[in-house]
C-alpha positions as CSV (number, residue, x, y, z in Angstrom):
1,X,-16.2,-15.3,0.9
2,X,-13.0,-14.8,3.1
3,X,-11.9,-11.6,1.6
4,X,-13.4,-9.1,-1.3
5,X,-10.2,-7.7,-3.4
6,X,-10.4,-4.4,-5.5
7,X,-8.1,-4.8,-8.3
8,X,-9.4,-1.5,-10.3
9,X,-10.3,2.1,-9.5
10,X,-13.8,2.7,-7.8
11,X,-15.7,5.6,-8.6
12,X,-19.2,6.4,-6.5
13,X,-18.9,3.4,-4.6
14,X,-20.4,1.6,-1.2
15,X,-18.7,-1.5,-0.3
16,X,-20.2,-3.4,3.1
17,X,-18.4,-6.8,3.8
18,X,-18.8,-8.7,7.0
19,X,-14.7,-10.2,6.1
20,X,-12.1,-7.9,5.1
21,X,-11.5,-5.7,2.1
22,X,-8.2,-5.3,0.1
23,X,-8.0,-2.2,-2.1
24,X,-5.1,-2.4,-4.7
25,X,-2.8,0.3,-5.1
26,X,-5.9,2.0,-7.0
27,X,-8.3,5.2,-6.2
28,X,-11.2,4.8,-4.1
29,X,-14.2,7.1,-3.8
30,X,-17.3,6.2,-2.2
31,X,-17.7,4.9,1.6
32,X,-16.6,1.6,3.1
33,X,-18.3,-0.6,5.7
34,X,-15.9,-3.5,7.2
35,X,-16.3,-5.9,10.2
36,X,-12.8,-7.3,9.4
37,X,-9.5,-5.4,8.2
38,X,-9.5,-2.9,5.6
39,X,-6.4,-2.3,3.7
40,X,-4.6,-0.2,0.9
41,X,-2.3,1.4,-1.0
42,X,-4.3,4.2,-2.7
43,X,-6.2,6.7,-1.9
44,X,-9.5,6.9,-0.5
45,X,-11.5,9.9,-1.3
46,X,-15.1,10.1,0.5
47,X,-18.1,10.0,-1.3
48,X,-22.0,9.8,-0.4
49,X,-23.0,10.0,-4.2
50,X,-24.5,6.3,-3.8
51,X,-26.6,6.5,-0.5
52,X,-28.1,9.8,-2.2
53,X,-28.5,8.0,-5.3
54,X,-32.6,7.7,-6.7
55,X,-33.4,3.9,-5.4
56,X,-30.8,2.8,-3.3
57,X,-31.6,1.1,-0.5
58,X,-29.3,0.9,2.7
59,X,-28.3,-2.6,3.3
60,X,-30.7,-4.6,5.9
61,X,-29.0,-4.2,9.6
62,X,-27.8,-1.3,8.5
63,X,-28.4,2.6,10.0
């Protein structure tokens, strides 16, 4: 996958890409981990809802 694109709002989410990821001119709360460009137009609100969420696991590499 070259790129992953957000076309819709994003509540309580954790996006890890090792490309680049393109928000839309949409909301974003949650936390983003990137090895290639991050860009967008909305805003970006912070959010560790889903790494204290019951079951979720952090992904493997990854402090």
């Amino acid at each position: 996958m070259e790129k992953m694109e957000i076309k819709a709002a994003i509540k309580n989410g954790f996006l890890s890409s090792d490309k680049n990821i393109i928000i839309a001119n949409q909301a974003f709360y949650g936390q983003a981990q990137v090895k290639g460009n991050f860009e967008t137009k909305g805003t970006i609100h912070y959010s560790d809802a889903v790494l204290k969420a019951p079951g979720f696991t952090v992904p493997k590499g990854m402090n």
